[in-house]
C-alpha positions as CSV (number, residue, x, y, z in Angstrom):
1,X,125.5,40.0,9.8
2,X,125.2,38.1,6.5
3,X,125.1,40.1,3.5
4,X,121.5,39.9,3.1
5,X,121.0,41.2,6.2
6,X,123.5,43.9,5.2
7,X,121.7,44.9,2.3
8,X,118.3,44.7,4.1
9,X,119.5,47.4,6.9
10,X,121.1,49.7,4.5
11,X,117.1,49.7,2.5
12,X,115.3,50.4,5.5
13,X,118.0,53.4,7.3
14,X,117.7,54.6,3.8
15,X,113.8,55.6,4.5
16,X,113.7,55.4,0.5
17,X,110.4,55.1,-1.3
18,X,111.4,52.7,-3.0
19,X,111.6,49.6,0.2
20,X,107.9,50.4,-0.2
21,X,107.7,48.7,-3.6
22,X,109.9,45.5,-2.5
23,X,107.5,44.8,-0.2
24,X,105.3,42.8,-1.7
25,X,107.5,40.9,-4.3
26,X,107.9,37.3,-3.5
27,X,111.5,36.3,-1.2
28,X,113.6,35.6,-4.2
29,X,112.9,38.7,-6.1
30,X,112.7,40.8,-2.7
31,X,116.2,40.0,-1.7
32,X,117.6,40.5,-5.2
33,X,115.8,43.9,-5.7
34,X,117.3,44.9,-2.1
35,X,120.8,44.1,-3.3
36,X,121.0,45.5,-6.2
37,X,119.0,48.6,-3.9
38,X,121.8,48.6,-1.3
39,X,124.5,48.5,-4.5
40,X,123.1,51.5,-5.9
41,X,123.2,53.4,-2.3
42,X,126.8,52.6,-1.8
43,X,128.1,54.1,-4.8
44,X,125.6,57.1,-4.0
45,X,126.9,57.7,-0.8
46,X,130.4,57.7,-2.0
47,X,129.5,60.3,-4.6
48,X,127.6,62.2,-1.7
49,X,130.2,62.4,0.7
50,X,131.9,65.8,1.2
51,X,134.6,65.1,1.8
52,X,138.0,64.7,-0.5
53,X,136.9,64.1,-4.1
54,X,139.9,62.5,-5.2
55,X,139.1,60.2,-2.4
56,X,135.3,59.6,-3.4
57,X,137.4,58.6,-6.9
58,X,139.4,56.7,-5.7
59,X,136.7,54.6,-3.6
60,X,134.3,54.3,-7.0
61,X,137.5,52.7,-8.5
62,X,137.7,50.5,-6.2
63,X,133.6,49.7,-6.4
64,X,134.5,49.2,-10.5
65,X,137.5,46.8,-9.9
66,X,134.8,45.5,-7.6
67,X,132.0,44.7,-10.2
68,X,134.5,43.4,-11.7
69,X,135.5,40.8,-9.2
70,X,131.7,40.2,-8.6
71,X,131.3,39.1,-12.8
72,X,134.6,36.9,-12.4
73,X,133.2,35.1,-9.3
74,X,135.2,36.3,-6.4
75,X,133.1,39.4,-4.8
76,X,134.2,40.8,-1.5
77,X,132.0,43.6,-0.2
78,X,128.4,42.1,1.3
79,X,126.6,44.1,-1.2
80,X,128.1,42.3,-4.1
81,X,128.2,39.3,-2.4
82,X,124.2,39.5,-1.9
83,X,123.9,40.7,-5.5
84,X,126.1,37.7,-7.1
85,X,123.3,34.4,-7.1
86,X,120.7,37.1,-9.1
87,X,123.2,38.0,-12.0
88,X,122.7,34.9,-14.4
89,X,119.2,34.6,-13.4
90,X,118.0,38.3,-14.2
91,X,120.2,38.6,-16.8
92,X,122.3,42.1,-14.8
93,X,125.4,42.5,-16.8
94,X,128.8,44.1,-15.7
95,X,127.8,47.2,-18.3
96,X,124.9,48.2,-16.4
97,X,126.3,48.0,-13.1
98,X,129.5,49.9,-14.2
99,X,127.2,52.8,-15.6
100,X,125.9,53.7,-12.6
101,X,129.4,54.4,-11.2
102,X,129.8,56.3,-14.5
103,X,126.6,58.5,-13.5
104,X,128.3,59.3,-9.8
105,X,131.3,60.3,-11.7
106,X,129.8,62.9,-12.9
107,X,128.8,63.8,-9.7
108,X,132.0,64.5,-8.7
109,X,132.8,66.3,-11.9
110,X,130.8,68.6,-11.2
111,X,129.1,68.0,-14.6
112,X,127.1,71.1,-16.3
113,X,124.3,70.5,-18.2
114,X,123.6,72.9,-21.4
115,X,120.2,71.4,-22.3
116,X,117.9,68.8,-21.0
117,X,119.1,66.7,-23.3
118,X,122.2,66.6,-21.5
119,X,120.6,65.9,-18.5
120,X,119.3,62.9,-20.1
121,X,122.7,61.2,-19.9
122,X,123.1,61.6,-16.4
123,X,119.7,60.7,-15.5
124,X,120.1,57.3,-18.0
125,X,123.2,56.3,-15.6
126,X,121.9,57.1,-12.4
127,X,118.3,55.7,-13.0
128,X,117.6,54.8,-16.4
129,X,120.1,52.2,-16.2
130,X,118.3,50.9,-12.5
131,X,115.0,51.0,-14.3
132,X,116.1,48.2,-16.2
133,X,117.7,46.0,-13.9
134,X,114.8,46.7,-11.8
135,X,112.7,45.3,-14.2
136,X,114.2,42.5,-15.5
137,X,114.2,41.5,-11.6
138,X,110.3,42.1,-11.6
139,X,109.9,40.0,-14.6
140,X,109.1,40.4,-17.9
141,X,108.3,38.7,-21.7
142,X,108.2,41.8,-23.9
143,X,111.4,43.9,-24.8
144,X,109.6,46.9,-24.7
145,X,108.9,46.9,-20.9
146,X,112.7,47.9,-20.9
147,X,112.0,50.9,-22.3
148,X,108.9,51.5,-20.4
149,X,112.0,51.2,-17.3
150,X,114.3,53.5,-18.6
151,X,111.6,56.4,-19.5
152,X,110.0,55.7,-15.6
153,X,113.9,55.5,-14.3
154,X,114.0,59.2,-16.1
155,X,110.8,60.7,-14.4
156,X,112.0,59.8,-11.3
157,X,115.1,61.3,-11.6
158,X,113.5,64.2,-12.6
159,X,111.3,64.5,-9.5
160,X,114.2,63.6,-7.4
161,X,116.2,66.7,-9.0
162,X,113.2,68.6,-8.2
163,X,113.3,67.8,-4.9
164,X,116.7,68.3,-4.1
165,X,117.6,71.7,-6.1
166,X,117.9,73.1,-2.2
167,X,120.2,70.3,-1.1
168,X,122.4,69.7,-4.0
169,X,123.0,73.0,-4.4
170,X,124.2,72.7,-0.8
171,X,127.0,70.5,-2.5
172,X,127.3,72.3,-5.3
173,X,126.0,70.9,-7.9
174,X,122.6,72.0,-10.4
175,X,120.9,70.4,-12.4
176,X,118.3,72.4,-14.2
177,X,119.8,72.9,-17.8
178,X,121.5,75.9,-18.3
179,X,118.7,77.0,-21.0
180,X,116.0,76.7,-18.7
181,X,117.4,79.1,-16.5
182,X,118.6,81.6,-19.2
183,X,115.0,81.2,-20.5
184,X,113.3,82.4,-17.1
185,X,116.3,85.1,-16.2
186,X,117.9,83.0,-14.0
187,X,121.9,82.0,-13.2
188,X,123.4,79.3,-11.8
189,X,125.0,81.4,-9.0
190,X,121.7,82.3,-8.0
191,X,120.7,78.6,-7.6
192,X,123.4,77.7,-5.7
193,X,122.9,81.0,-3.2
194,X,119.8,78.1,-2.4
195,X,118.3,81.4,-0.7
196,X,114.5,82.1,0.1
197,X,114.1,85.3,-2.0
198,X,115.2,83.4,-4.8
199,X,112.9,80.8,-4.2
200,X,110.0,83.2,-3.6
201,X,110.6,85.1,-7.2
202,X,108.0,84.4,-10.0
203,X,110.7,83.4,-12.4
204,X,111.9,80.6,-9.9
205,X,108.3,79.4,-9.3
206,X,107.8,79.1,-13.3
207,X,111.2,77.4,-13.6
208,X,110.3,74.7,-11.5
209,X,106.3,74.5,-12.7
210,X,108.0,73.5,-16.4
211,X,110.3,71.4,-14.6
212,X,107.2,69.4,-13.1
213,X,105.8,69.2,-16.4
214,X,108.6,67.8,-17.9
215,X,108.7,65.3,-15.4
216,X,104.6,64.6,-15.7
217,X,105.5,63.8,-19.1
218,X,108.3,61.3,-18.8
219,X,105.4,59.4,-16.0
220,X,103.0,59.7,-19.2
221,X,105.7,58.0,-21.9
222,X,106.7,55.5,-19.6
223,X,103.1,54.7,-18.8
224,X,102.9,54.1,-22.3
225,X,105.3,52.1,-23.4
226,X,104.2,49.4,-20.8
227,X,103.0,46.4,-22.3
228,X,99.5,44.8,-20.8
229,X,101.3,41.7,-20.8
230,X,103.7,43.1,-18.1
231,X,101.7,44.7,-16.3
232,X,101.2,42.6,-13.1
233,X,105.1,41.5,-12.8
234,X,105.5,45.4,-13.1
235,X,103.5,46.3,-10.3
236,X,107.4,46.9,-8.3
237,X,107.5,49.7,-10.8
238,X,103.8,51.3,-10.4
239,X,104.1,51.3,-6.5
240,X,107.1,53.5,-7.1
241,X,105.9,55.3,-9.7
242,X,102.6,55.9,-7.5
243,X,104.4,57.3,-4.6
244,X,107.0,59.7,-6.4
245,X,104.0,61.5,-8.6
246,X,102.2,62.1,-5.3
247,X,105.3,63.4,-4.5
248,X,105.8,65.6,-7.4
249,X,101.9,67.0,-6.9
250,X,102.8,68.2,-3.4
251,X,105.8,69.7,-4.1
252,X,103.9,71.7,-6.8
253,X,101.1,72.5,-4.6
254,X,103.3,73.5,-2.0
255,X,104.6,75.9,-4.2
256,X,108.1,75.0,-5.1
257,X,109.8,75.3,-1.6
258,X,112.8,73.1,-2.6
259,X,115.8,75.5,-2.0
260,X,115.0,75.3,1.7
261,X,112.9,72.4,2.6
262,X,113.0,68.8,1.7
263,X,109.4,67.9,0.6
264,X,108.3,64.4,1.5
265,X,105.2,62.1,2.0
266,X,105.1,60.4,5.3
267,X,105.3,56.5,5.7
268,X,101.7,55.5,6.5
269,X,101.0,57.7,3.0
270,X,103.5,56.0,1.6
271,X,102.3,52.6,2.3
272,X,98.6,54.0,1.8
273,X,99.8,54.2,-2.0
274,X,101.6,51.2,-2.2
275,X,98.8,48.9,-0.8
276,X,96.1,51.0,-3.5
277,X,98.3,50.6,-6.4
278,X,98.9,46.8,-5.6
279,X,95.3,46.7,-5.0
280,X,94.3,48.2,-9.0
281,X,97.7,47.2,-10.7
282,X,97.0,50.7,-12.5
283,X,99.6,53.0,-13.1
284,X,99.2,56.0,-11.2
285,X,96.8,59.1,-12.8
286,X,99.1,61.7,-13.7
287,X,97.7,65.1,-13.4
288,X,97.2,67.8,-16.7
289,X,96.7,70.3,-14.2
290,X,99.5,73.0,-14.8
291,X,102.4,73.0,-12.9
């Protein structure tokens, strides 16, 4: 298996929206977009795993020793070995790579966050920081499409958080800000319980209706802050961004049933959305409906 190949398997298995997006970029940009992909899944994974933590460390060591071996020239792993012909022409830089270890890191940590803007920081590392890589992939001649990545890398790790309170509590870990759950009577031991009476009570339902909100908001700034310039080359971007605020809205309509299901779209909608947004080149409508 060559390390295209490599990365091209671990994107499809993953089942991730985002292969949905790649789909139609041309071969160049497709294979770099799917190894910098299959990078950001293996240092996931590792910060996933349940088993020993000092072990999941010691293996995202050994992924920063290897981002390091992949700037000087020699990378080993097929991932990095994929990823290396995109670096000079994209401009990716050993920083950004190295944060999203950072961002798993925390992971393990079992990082707390006070305050959404706490949260920020994680989310900047574990997708902010992929939104711009991402788009400098895509292609772009205004600055501020970088920021318009970053904000859109935010909303999404927003709905993914969302998504997920049910299974990451599972392993431990919350990520609603500790204010929000004061604010709506709430503790963190309760979250973790991940049980259904919890998730049935009025106060969890209106914690996770201002959590879609925040979330609608970040799709809104990004949206935004995209220059019309851009717009085509970011198209990547939109697909995403199309399918993961469908997914928010069904999540909300559903009700909020994240502590004991996984909410997702299925493939055929999935590509339904990816073919319309390519179709428009409009960014998604993002609904002022409450929560």
């Amino acid at each position: 298996m060559t390390p295209d190949e490599y990365c091209q398997d671990k994107a499809v298995k993953s089942g991730s929206s985002f292969y949905y997006s790649f789909l139609f970029l041309p071969p160049e940009r497709r294979r770099a977009i799917t190894a910098l992909y299959a990078y950001c899944r293996e240092v996931d994974d590792v910060a996933d795993s349940q088993g020993d933590r000092n072990v999941a460390r010691r293996k995202l060591d050994w992924w920063a020793q290897e981002v390091g071996a992949l700037f000087d020239g020699a990378p080993t792993h097929p991932v990095t070995r994929a990823l290396q012909p995109f670096l000079a022409p994209y401009g990716l830089r050993r920083r950004q790579l190295v944060e999203v270890i950072d961002g798993m890191r925390m992971d393990l940590d079992g990082e707390r966050y006070l305050d959404f803007e706490g949260l920020k920081l994680y989310c900047r590392r574990a997708a902010g920081v992929v939104g711009e890589m991402s788009a400098a992939i895509f292609g772009y001649e205004d600055p501020k499409t970088l920021q318009y990545a970053d904000r859109l890398g935010l909303a999404f790790q927003l709905t993914n958080i969302i998504r997920d309170v049910g299974e990451d509590a599972r392993l431990g870990r919350v990520y609603l800000p500790q204010q929000d759950l004061i604010r709506h009577g709430l503790s963190r031991q309760q979250i973790l319980s991940a049980r259904a009476e919890v998730q049935e009570s009025p106060a969890f339902r209106a914690l996770m209706a201002e959590q879609v909100v925040r979330a609608r908001q970040a799709y809104r700034e990004a949206f935004d802050l995209l220059p019309d310039v851009d717009r085509a080359r970011q198209r990547p971007g939109l697909i995403m961004a199309a399918i993961y605020a469908s997914l928010l809205d069904e999540i909300a309509r559903s009700g909020y049933p994240v502590m004991t299901q996984r909410i997702a779209l299925t493939p055929l909608r999935k590509f339904w959305l990816a073919c319309r947004t390519r179709a428009t080149g409009r960014p998604p409508r993002i609904t002022t409906d409450p929560a």
